[in-house]
Legacy VTK file of the C-alpha trace (Angstrom):
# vtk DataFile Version 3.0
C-alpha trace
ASCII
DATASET POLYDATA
POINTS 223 float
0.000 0.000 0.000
1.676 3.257 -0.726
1.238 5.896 1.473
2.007 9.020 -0.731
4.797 11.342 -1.574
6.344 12.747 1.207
6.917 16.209 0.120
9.178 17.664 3.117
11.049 15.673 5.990
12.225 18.273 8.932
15.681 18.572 9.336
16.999 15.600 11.893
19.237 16.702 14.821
21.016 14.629 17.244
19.077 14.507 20.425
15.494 13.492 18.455
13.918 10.235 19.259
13.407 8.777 16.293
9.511 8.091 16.827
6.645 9.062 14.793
4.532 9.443 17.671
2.676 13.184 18.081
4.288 13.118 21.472
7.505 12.743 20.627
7.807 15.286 18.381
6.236 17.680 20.787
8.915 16.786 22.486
11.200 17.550 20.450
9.990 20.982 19.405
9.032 22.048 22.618
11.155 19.503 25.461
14.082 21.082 26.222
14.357 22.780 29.536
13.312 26.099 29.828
11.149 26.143 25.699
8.111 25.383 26.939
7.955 27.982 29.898
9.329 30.353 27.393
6.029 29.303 25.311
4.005 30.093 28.433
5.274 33.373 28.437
3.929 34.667 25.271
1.219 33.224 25.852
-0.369 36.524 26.488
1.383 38.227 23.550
4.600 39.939 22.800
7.794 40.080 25.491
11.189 41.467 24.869
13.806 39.375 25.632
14.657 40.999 29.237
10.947 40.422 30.313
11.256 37.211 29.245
14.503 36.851 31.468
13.248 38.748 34.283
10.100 36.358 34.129
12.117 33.068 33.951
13.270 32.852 37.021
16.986 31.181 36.852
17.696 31.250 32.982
20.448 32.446 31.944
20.884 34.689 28.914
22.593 32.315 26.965
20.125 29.345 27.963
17.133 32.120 26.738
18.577 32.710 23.585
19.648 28.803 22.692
16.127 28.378 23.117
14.307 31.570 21.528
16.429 30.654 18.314
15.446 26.307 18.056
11.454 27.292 18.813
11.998 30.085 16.027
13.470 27.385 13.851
10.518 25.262 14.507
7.850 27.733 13.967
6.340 28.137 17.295
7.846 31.771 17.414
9.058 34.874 15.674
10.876 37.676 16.004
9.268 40.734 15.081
9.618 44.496 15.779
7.066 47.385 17.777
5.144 49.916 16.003
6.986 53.176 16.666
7.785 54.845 19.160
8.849 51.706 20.458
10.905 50.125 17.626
12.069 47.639 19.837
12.635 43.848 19.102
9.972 41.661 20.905
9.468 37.547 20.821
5.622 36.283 19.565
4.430 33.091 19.039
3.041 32.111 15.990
-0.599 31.192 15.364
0.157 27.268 15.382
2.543 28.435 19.129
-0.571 29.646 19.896
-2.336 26.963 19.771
-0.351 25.156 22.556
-2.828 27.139 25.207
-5.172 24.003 25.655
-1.748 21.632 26.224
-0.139 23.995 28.919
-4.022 24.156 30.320
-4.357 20.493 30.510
-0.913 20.446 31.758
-1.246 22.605 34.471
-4.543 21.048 35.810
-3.218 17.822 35.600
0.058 18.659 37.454
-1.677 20.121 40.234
-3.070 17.011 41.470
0.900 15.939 42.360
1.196 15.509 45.798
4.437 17.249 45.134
2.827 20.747 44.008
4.005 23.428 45.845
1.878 26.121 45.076
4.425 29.080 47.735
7.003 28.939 44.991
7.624 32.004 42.426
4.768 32.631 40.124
4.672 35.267 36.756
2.017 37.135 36.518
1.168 35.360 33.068
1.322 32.137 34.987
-1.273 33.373 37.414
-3.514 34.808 34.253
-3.087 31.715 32.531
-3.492 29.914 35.658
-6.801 31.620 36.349
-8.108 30.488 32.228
-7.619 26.723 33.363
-8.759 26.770 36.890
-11.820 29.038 35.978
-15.083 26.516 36.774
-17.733 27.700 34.362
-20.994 25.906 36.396
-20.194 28.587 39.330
-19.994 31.715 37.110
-23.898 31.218 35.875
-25.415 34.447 35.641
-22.791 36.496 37.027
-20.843 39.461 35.758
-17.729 40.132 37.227
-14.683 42.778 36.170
-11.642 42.437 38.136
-8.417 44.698 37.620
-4.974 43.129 38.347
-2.061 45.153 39.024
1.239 42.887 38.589
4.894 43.607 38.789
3.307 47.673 38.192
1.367 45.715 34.922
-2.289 46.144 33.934
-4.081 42.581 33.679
-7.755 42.398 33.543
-10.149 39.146 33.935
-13.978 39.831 33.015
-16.543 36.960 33.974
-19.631 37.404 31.743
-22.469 34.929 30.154
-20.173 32.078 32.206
-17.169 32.431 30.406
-13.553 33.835 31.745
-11.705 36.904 29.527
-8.445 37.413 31.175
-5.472 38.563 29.774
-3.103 41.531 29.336
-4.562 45.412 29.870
-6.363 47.501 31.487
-9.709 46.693 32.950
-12.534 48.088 31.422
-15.015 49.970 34.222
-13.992 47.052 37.394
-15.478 46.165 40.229
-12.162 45.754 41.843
-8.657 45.940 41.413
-6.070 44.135 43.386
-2.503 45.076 43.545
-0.796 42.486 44.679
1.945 39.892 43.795
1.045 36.964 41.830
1.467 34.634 44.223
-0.459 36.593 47.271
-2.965 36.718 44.301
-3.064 32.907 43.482
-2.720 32.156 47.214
-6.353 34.112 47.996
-8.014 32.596 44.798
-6.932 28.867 45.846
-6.411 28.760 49.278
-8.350 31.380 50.714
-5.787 33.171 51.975
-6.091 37.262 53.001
-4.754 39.458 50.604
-2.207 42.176 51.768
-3.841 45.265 53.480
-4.684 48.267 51.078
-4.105 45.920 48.128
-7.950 45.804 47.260
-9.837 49.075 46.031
-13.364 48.708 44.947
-15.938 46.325 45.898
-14.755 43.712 48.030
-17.975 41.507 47.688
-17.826 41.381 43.868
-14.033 40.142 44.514
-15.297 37.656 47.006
-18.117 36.409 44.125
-15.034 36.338 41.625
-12.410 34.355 43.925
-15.602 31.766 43.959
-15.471 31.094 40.630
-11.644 29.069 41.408
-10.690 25.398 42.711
-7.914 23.167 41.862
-8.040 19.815 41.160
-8.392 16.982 44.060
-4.689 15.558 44.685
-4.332 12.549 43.103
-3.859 9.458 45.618
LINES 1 224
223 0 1 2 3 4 5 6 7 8 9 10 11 12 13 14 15 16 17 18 19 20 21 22 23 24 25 26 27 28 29 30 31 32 33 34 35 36 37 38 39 40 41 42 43 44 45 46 47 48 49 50 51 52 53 54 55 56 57 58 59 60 61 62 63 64 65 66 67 68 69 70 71 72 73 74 75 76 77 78 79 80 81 82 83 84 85 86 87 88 89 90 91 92 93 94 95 96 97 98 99 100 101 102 103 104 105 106 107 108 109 110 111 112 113 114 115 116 117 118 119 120 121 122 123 124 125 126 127 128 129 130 131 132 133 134 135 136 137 138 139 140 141 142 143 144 145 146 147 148 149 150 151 152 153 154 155 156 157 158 159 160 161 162 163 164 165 166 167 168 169 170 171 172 173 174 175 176 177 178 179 180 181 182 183 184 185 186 187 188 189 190 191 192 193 194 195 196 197 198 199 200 201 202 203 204 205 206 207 208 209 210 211 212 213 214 215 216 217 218 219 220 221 222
């Protein structure tokens, strides 16, 4: 049985496994330590490469680039460059890098049943955003409207609950409710474990926030 012309066979390099599993090549493109946190964080859209080194923390610059240039060779990003005035280099990912969303979601959920989670360690603010998109439980956000501002690292995030679906991403809220500023992790910390936020770190209405932190669980740890 022939199974066509193969028109184009990706270049091989030395550390690939040699199996035509989906997996596997995921692995390949995206396996090496450090790429697919990288792929996280432009997640939300475009970083320069300092923001992505502040964000990663324990890269090193030479680790950062290594791995900016294979998932640019493998089309999961691209360099391109700001609309004046900013002119300045930044890292994107691709539509197709895009796409990897719904694998760092399942990911994330599924990792958080480890017994071995430590949710006190370092958290980026896109980690908590993106966080929030896979933690979000849709069957407790019935009928509710919600606009929350997020003020992380000095950045403007936003998450808007309407018709029982989560918007959260990069910018400035649109007329909130509430705004928090707060770290990421005293942020995560309230949404999952109930924990007070810092004093004067909430401005607006605190019973819309309470409504909106309801609207969070992880996963049951797995035995």
């Amino acid at each position: 049985m022939s199974l066509g012309k193969i028109t184009s066979v990706p270049v091989r390099r030395a550390r690939w496994y040699d199996d035509a599993c989906g997996t596997a090549h995921a692995l390949e493109l995206i396996g090496e330590r450090w790429s697919l946190l990288v792929v996280r964080e432009l997640m939300l859209g475009p970083r320069r490469f300092g923001d992505l080194k502040a964000a990663l923390n324990g890269i090193s610059a030479n680790v950062l680039t290594q791995r900016l240039e294979g998932l640019e060779r493998a089309g999961v990003l691209r360099k391109t460059r700001l609309a004046p005035p900013a002119s300045v280099q930044v890292y994107e990912l691709t539509p197709w890098g895009l796409e990897a969303e719904e694998m760092l979601k399942v990911m994330g959920r599924w990792a958080a049943r480890s017994p071995d989670h430590d949710p006190t360690l370092p958290l980026s603010p896109v980690s908590l955003i993106l966080s929030m998109r896979t933690m979000f439980q849709a069957e407790r956000a019935r009928g509710a409207a919600v606009s929350i501002g997020l003020i992380l690292e000095g950045q403007p995030y936003q998450a808007r609950v309407h018709d029982g679906r989560l918007d959260a991403g990069r910018g400035e809220a649109r007329d909130p409710d509430a705004v928090i500023t707060a770290t990421a992790e005293a942020i995560a910390a309230y949404l999952y474990g109930g924990a007070p936020l810092p004093d004067g770190a909430v401005q607006g209405d605190g019973n819309a926030l309470e409504r909106y932190a309801e609207m969070f669980a992880l996963p049951d740890k797995a035995g």
